[in-house]
OpenMM code with the backbone's topology and positions (N, CA, C; nanometers):
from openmm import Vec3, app, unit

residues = "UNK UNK UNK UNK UNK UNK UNK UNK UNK UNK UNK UNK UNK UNK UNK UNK UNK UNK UNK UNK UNK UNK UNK UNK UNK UNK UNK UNK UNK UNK UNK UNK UNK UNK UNK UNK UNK UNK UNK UNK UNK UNK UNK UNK UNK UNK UNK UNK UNK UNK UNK UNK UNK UNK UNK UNK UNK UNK UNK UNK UNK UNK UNK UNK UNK UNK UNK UNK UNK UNK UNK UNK UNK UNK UNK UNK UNK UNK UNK UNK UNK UNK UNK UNK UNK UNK UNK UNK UNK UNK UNK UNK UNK UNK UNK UNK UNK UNK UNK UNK UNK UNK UNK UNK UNK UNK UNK UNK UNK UNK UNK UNK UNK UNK UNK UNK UNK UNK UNK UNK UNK UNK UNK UNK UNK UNK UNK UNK UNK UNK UNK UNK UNK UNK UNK UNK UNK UNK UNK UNK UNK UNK UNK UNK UNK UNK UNK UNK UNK UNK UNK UNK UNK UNK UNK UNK UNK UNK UNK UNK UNK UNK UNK UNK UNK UNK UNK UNK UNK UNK UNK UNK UNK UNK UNK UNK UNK".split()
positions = [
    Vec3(6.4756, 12.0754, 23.2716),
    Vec3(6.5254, 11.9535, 23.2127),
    Vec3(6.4782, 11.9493, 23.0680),
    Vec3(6.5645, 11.9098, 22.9479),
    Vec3(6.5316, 11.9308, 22.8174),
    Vec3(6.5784, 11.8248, 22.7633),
    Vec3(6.5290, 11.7987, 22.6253),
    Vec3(6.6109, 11.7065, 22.5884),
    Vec3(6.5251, 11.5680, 22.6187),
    Vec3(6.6335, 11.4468, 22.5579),
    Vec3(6.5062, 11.3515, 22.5931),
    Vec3(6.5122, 11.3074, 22.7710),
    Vec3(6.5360, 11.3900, 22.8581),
    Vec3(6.5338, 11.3272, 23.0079),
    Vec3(6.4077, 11.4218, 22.9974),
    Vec3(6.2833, 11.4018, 23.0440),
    Vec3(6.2246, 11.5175, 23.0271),
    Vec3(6.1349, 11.4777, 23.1890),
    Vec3(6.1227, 11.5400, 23.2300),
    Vec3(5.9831, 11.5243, 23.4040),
    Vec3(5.9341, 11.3603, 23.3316),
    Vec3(5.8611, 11.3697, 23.3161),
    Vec3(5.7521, 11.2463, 23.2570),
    Vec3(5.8913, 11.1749, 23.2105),
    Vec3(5.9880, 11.1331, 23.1713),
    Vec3(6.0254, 11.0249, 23.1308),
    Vec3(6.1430, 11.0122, 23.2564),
    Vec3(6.2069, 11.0843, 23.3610),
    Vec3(6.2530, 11.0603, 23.4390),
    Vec3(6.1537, 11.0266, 23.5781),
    Vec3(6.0915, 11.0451, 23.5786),
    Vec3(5.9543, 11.0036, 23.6724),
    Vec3(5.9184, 10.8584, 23.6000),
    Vec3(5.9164, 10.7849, 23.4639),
    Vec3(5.8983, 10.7115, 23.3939),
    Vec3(5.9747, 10.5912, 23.4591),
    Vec3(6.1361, 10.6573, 23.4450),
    Vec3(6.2503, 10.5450, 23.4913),
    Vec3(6.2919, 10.5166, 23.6369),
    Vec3(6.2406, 10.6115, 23.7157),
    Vec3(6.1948, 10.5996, 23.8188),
    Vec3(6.1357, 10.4798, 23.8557),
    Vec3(6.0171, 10.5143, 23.7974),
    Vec3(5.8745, 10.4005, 23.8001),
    Vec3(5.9601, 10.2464, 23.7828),
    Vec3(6.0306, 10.2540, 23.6743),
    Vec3(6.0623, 10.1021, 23.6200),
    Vec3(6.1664, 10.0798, 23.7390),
    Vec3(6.2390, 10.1779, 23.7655),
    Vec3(6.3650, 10.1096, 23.8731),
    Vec3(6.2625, 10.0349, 23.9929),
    Vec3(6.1840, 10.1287, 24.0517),
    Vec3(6.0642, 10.1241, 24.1651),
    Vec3(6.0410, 9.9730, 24.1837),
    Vec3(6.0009, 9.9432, 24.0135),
    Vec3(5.8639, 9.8008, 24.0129),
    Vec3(6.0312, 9.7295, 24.0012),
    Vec3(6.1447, 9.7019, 23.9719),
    Vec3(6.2412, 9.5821, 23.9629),
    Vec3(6.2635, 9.5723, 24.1058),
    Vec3(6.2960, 9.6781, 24.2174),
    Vec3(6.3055, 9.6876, 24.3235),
    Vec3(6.2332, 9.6025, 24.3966),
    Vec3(6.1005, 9.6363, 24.3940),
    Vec3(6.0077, 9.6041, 24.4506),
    Vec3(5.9937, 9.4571, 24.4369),
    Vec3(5.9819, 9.4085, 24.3034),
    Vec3(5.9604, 9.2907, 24.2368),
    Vec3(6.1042, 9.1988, 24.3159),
    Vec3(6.2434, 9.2432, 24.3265),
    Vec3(6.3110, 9.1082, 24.4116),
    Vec3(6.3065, 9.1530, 24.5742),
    Vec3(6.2579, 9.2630, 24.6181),
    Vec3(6.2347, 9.2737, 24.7912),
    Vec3(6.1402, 9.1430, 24.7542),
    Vec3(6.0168, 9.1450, 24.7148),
    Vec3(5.9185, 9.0125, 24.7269),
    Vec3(5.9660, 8.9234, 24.7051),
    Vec3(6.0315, 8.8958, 24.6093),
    Vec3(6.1153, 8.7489, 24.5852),
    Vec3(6.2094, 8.7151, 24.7112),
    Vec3(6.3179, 8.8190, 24.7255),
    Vec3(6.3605, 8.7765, 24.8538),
    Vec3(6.3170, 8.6937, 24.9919),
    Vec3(6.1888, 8.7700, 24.9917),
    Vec3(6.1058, 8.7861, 25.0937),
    Vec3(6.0330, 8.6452, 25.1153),
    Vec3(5.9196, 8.5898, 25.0251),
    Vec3(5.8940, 8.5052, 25.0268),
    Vec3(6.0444, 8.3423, 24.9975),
    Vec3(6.1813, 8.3926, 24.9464),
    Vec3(6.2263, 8.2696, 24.9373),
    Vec3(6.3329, 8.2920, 25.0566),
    Vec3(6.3629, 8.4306, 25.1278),
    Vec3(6.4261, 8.3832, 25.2150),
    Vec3(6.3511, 8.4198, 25.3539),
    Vec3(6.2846, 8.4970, 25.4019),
    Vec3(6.2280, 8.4989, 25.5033),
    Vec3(6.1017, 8.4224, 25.5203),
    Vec3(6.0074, 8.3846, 25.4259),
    Vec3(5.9473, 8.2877, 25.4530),
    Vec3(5.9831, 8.1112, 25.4532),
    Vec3(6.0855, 8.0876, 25.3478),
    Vec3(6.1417, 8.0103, 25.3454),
    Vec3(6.0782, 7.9144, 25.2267),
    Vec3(6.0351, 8.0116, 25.1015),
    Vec3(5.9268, 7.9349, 25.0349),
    Vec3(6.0460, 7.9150, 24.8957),
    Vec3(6.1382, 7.8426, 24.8687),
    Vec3(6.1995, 7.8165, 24.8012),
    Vec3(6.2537, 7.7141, 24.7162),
    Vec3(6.1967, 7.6039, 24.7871),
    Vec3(6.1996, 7.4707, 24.6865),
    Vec3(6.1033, 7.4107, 24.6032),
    Vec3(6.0955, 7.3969, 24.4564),
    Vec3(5.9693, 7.3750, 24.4157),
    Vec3(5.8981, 7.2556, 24.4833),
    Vec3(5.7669, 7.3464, 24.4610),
    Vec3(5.6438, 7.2600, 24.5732),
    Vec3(5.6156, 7.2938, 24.6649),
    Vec3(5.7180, 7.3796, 24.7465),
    Vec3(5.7007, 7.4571, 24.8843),
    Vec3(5.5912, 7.5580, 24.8851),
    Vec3(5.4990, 7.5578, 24.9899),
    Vec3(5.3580, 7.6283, 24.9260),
    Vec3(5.2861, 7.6898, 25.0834),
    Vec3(5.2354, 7.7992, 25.0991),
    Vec3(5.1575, 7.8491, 25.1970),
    Vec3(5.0513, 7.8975, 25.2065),
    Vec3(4.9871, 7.8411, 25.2309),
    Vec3(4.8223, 7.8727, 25.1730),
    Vec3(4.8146, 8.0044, 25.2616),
    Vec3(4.7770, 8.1361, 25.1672),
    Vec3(4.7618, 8.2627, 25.2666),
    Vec3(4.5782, 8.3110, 25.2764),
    Vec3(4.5046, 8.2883, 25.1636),
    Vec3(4.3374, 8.3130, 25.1550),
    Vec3(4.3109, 8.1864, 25.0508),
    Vec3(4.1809, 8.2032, 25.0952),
    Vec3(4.1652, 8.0726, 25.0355),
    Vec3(4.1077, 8.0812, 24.8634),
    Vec3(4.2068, 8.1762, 24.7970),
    Vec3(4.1938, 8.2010, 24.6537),
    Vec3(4.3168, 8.2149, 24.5893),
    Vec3(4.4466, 8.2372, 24.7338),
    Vec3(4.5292, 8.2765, 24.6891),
    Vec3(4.7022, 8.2310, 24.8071),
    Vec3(4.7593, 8.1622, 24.7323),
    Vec3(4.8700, 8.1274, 24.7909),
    Vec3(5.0439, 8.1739, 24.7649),
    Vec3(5.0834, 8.1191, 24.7953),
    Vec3(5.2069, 8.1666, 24.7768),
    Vec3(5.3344, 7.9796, 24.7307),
    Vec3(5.3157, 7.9483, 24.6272),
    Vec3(5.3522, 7.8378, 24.5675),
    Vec3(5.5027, 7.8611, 24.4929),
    Vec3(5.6082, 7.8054, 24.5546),
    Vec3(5.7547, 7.8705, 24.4718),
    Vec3(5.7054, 7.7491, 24.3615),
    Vec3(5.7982, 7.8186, 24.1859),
    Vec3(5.8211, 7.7401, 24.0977),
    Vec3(5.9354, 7.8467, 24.0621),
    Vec3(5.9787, 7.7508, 23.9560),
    Vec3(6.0944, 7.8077, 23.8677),
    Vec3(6.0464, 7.8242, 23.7617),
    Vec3(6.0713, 7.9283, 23.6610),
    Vec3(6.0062, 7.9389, 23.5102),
    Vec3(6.1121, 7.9594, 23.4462),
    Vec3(6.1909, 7.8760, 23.3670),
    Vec3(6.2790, 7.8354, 23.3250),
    Vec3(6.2474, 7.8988, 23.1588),
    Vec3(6.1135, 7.9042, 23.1342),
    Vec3(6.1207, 7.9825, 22.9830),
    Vec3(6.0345, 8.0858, 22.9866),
    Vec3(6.0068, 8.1785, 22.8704),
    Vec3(5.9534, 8.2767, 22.8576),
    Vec3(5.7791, 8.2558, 22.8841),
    Vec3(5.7295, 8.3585, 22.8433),
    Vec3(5.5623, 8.3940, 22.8821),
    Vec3(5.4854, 8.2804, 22.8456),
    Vec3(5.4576, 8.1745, 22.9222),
    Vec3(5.3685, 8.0710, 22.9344),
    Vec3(5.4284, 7.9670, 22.9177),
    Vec3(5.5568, 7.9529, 22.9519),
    Vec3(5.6429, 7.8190, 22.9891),
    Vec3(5.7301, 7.8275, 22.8441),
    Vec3(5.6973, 7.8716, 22.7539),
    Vec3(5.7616, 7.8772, 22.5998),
    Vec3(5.9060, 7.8784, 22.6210),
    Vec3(5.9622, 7.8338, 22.5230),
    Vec3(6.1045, 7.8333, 22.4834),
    Vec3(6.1844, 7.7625, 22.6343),
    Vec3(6.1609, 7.6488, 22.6621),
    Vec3(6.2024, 7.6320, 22.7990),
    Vec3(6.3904, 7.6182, 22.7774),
    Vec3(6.4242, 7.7056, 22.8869),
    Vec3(6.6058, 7.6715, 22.8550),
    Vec3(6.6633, 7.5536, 22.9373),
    Vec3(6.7006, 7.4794, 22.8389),
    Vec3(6.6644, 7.3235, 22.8701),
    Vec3(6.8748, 7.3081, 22.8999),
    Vec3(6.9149, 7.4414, 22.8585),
    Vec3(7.0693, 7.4160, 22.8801),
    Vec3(7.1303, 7.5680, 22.8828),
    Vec3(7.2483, 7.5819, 22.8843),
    Vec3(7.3184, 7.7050, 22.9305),
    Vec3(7.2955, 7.7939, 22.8260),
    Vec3(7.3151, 7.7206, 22.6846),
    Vec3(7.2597, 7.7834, 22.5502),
    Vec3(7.1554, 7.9197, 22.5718),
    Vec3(7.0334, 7.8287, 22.5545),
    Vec3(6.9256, 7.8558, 22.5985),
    Vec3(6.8770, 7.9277, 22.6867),
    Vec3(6.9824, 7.9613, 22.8144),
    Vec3(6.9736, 8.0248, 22.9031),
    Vec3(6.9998, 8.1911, 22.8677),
    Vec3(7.1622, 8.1753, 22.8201),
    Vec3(7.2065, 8.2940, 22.7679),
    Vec3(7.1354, 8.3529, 22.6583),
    Vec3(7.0976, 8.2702, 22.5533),
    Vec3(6.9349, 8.2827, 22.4694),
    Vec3(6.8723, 8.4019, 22.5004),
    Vec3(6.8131, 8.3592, 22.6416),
    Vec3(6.6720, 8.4080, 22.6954),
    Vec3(6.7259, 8.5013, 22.7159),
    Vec3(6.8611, 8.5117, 22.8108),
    Vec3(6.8717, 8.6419, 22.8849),
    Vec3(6.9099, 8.7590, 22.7608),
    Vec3(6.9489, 8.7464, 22.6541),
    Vec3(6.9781, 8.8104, 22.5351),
    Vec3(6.8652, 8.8992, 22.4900),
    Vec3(6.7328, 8.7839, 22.4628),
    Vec3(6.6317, 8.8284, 22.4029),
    Vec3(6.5439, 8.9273, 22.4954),
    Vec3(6.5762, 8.8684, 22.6427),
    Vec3(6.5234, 8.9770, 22.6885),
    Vec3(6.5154, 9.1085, 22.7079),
    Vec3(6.6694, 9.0790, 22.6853),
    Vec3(6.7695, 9.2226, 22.7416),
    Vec3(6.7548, 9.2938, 22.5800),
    Vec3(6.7461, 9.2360, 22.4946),
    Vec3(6.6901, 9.3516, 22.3751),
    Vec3(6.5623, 9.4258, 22.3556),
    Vec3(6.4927, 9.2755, 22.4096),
    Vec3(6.3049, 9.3718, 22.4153),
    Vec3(6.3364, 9.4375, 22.5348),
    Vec3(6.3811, 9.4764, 22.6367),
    Vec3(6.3647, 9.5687, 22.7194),
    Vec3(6.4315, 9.6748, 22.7013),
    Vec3(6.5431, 9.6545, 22.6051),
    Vec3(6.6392, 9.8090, 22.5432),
    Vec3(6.5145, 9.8231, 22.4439),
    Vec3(6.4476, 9.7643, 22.3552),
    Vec3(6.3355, 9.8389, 22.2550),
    Vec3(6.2159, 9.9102, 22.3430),
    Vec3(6.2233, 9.8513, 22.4815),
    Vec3(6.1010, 9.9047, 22.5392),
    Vec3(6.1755, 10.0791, 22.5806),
    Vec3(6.2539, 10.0457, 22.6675),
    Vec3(6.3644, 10.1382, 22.6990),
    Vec3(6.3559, 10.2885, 22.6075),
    Vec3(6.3644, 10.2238, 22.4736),
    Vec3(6.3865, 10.3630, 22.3537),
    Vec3(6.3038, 10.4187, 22.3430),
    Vec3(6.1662, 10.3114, 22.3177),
    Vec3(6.0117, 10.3539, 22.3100),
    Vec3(5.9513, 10.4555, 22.4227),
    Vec3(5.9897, 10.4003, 22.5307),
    Vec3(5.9858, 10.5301, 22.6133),
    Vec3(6.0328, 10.6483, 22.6552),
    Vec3(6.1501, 10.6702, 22.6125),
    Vec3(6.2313, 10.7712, 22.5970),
    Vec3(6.1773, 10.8195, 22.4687),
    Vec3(6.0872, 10.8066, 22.3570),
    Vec3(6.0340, 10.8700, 22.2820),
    Vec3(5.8876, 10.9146, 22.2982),
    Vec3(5.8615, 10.8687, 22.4131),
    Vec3(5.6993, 10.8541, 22.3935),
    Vec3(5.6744, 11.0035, 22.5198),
    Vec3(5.5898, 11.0887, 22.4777),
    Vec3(5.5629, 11.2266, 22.5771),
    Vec3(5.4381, 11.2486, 22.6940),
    Vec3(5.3446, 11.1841, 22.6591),
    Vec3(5.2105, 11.1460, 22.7492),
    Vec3(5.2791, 11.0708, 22.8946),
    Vec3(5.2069, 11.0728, 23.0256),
    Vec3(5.2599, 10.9592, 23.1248),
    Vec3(5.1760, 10.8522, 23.1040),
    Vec3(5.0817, 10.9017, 23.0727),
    Vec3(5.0245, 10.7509, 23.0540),
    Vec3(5.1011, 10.6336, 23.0023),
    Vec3(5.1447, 10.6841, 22.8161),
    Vec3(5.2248, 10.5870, 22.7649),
    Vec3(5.3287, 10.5591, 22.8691),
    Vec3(5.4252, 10.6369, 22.9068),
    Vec3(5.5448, 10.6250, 22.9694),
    Vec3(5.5108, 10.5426, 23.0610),
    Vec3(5.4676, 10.5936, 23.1831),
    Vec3(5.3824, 10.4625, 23.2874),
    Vec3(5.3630, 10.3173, 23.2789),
    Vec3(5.3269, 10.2962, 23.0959),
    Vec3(5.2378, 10.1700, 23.0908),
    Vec3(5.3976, 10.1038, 23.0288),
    Vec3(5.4737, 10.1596, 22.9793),
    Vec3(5.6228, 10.1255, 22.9271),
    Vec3(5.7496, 10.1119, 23.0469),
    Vec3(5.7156, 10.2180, 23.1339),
    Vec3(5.7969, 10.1665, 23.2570),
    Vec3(5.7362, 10.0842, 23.3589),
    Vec3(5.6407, 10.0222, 23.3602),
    Vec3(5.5640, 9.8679, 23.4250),
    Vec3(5.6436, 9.7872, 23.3493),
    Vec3(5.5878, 9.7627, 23.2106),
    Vec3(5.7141, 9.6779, 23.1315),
    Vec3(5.8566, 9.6788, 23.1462),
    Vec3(5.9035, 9.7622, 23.1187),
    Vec3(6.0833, 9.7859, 23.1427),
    Vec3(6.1101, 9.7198, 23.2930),
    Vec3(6.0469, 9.8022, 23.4142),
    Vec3(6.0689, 9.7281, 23.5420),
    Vec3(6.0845, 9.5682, 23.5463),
    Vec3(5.9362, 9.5281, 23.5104),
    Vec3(5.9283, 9.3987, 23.5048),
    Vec3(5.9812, 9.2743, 23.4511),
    Vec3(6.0617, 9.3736, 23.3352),
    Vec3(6.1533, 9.2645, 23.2332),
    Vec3(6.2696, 9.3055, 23.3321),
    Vec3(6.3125, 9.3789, 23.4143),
    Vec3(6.4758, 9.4216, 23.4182),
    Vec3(6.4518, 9.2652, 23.6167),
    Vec3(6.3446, 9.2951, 23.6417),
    Vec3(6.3259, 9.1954, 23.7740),
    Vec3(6.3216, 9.1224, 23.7214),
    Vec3(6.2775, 9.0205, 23.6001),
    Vec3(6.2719, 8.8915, 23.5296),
    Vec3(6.4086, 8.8820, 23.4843),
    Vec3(6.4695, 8.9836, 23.4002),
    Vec3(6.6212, 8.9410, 23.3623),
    Vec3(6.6978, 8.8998, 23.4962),
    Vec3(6.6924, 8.9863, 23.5682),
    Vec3(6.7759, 8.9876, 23.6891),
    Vec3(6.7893, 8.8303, 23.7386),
    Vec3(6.6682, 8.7651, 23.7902),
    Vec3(6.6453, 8.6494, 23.8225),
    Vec3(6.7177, 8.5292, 23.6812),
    Vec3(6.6598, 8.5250, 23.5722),
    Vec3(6.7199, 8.4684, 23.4914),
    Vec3(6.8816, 8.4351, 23.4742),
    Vec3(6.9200, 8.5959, 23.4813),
    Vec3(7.1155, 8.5872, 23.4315),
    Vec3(7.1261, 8.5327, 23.6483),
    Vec3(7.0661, 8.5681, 23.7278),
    Vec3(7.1381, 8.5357, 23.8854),
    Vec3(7.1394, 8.3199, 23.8317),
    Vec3(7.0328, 8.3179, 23.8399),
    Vec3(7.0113, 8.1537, 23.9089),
    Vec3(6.9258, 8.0765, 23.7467),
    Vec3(6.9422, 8.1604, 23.6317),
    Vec3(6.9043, 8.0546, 23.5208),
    Vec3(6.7723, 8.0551, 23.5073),
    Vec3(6.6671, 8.0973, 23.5895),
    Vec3(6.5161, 8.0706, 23.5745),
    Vec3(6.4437, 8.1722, 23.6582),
    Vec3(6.3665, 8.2373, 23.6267),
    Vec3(6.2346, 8.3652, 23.7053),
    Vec3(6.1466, 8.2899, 23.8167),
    Vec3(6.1734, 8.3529, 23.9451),
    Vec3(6.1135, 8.2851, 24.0246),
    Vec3(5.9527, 8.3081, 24.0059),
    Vec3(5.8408, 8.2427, 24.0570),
    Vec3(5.7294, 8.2843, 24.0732),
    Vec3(5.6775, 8.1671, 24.2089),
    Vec3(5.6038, 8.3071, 24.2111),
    Vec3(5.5101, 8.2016, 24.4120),
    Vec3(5.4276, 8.3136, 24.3796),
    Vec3(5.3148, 8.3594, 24.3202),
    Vec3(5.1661, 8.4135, 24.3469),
    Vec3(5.1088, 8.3363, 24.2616),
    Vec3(5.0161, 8.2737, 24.3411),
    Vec3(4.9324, 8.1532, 24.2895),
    Vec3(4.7804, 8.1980, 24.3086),
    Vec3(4.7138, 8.2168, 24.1937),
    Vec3(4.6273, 8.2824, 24.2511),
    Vec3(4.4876, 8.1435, 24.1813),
    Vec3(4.4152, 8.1344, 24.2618),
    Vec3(4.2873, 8.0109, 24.2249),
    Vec3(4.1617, 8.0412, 24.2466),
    Vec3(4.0719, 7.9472, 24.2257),
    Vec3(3.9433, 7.9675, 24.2276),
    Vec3(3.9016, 7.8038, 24.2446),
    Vec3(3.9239, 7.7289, 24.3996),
    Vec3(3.9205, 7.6140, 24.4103),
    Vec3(4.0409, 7.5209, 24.3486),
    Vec3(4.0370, 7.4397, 24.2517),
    Vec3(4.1105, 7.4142, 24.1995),
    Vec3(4.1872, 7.4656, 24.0438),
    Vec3(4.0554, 7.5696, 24.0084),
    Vec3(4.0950, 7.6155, 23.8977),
    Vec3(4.1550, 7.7670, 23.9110),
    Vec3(4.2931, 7.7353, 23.8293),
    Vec3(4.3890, 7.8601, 23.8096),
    Vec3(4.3600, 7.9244, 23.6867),
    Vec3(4.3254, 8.0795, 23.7129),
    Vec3(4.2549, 8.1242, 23.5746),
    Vec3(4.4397, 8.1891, 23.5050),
    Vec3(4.5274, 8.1361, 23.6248),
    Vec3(4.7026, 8.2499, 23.6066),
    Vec3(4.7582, 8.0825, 23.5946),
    Vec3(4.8964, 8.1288, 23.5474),
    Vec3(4.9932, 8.0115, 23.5630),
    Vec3(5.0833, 8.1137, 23.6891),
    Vec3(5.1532, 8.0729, 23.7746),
    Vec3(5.1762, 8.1167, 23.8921),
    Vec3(5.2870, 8.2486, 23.8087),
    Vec3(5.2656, 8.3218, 23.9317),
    Vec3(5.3650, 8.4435, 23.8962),
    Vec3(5.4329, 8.5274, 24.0049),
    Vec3(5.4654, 8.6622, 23.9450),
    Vec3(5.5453, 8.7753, 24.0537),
    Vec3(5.5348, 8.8572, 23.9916),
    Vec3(5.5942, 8.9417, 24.0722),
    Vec3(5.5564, 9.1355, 24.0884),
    Vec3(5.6193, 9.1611, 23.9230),
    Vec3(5.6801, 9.1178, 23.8931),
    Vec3(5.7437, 9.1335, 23.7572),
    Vec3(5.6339, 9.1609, 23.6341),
    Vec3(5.6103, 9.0111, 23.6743),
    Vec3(5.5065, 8.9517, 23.5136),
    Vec3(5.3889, 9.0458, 23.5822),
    Vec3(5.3418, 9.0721, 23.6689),
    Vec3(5.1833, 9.1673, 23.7243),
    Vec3(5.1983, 9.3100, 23.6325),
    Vec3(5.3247, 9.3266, 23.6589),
    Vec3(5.3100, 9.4528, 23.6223),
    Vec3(5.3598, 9.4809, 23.4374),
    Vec3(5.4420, 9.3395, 23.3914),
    Vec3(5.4531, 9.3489, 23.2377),
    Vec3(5.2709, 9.3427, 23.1690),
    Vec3(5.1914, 9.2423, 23.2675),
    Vec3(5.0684, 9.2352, 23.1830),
    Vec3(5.0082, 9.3445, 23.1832),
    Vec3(5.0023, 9.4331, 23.3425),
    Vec3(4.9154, 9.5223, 23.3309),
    Vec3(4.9907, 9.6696, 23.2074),
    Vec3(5.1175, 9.6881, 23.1969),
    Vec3(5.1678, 9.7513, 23.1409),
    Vec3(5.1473, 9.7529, 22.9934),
    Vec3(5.1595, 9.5886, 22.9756),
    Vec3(5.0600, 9.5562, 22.8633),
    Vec3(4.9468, 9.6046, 22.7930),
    Vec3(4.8549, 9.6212, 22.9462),
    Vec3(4.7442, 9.6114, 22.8877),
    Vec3(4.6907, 9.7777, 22.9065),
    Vec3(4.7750, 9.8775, 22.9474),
    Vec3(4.7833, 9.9916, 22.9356),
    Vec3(4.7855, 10.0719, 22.8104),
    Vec3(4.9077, 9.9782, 22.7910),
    Vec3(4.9552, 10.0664, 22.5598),
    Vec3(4.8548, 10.0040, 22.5276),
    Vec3(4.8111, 9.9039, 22.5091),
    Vec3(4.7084, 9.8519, 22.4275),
    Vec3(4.5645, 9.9363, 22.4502),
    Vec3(4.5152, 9.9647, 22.5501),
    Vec3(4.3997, 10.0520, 22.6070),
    Vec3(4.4241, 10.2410, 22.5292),
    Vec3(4.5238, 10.2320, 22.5786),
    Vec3(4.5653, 10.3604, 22.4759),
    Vec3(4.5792, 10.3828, 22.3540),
    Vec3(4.6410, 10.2671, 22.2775),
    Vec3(4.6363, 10.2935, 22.1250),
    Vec3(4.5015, 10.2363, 22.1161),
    Vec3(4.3799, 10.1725, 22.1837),
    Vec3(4.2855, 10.1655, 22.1107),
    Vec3(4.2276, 10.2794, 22.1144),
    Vec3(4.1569, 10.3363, 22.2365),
    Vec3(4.0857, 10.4364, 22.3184),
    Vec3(4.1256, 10.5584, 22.2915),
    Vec3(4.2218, 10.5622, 22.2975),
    Vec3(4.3107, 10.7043, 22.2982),
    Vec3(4.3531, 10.7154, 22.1668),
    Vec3(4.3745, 10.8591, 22.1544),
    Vec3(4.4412, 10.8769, 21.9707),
    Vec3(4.4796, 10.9971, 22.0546),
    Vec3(4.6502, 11.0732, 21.9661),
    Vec3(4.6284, 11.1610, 21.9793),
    Vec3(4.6100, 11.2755, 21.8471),
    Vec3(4.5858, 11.3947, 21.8786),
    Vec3(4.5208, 11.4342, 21.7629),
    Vec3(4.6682, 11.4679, 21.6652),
    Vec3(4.6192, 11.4713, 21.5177),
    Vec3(4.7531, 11.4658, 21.4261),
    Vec3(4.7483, 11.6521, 21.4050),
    Vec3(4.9117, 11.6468, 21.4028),
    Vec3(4.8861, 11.8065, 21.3826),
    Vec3(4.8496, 11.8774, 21.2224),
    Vec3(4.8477, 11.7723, 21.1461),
    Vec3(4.7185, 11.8248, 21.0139),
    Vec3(4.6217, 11.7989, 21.0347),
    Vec3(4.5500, 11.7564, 21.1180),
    Vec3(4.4190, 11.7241, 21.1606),
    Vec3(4.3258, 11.8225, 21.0410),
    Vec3(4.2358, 11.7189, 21.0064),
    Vec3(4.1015, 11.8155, 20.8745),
    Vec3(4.0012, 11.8894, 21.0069),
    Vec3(3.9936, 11.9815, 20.9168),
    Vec3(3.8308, 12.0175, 20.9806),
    Vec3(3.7037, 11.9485, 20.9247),
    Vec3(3.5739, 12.0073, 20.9411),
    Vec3(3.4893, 11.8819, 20.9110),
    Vec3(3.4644, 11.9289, 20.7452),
    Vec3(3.5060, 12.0540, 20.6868),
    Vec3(3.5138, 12.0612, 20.5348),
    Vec3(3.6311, 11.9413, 20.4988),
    Vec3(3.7497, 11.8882, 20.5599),
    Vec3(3.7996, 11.8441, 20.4986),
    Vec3(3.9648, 11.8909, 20.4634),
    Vec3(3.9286, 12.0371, 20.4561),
    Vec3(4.0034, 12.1236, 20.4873),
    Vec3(4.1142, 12.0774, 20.5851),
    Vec3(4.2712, 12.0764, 20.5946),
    Vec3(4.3508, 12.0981, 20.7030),
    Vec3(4.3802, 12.2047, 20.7948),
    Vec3(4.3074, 12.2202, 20.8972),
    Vec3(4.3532, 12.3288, 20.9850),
    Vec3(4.4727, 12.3532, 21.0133),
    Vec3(4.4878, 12.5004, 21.0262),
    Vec3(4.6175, 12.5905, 21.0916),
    Vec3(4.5856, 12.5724, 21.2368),
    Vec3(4.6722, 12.4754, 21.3360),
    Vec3(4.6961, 12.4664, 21.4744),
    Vec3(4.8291, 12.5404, 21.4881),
] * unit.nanometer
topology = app.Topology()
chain = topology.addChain("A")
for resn in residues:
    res = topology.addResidue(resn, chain)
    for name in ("N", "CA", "C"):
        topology.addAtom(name, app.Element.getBySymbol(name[0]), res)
């Protein structure tokens, strides 16, 4: 395989189809076989962690709420572009790591779009607490895996470098690699 489909970036899109998959079996799951679907509807499963339906009607932390159809088509727009920029980025990027931490993202936006353009708003029921205090605003398999994907590139471009192919030696000098 050559070209930009390469092992690591088809194993990549894989990954992202995997986590959107995955991300509405759970949604399904909890709104139609458990029956947890009207906001407020709630099942206490441990006692740190429940399963609470809401609707999230706007982007990452209630922002931009789509208060009308506008707004709706809005969201689903903006999303659907940051996930074609994520999309490219990974089809350029050669490490799995990067790819990995870019197809968590891609998945997770394509299960969040999905929900958005179906019914207008991203479901969420993982409620996760500590008594009464929520250190999360409630979520799903989607947003779990945009943060941790998140917090993957970010761990990598800090931690990680890779080496430049003029790289100096310690004269200063540019080595022949």
């Amino acid at each position: 395989m050559s070209g930009i489909f390469t092992r690591n970036r088809v194993i990549g899109l894989a990954f992202a189809a995997f986590i959107a998959i995955v991300d509405q079996a759970i949604k399904a799951y909890v709104t139609v076989t458990l029956g947890i679907n009207q906001i407020g509807d709630k099942m206490d499963l441990l006692p740190f962690f429940d399963l609470t339906y809401t609707e999230n009607r706007g982007i990452s932390l209630g922002m931009l709420q789509a208060t009308n159809m506008e707004m709706r088509w809005l969201l689903v727009l903006m999303t659907a572009v940051i996930a074609l920029v994520v999309f490219v980025w990974m089809l350029r990027e050669k490490l799995m790591g990067d790819i990995l931490g870019l197809a968590m993202i891609l998945g997770g936006a394509i299960g969040n779009i999905y929900d958005r353009y179906h019914f207008g708003y991203v479901i969420d029921f993982a409620d996760f607490h500590i008594g009464d205090f929520r250190p999360f605003l409630i979520f799903n398999v989607a947003d779990a895996a945009i943060t941790i994907g998140v917090v993957i590139i970010l761990a990598r471009s800090l931690f990680l470098r890779e080496k430049d192919d003029n790289e100096t030696d310690a004269s200063g000098v540019p080595s022949e690699n």
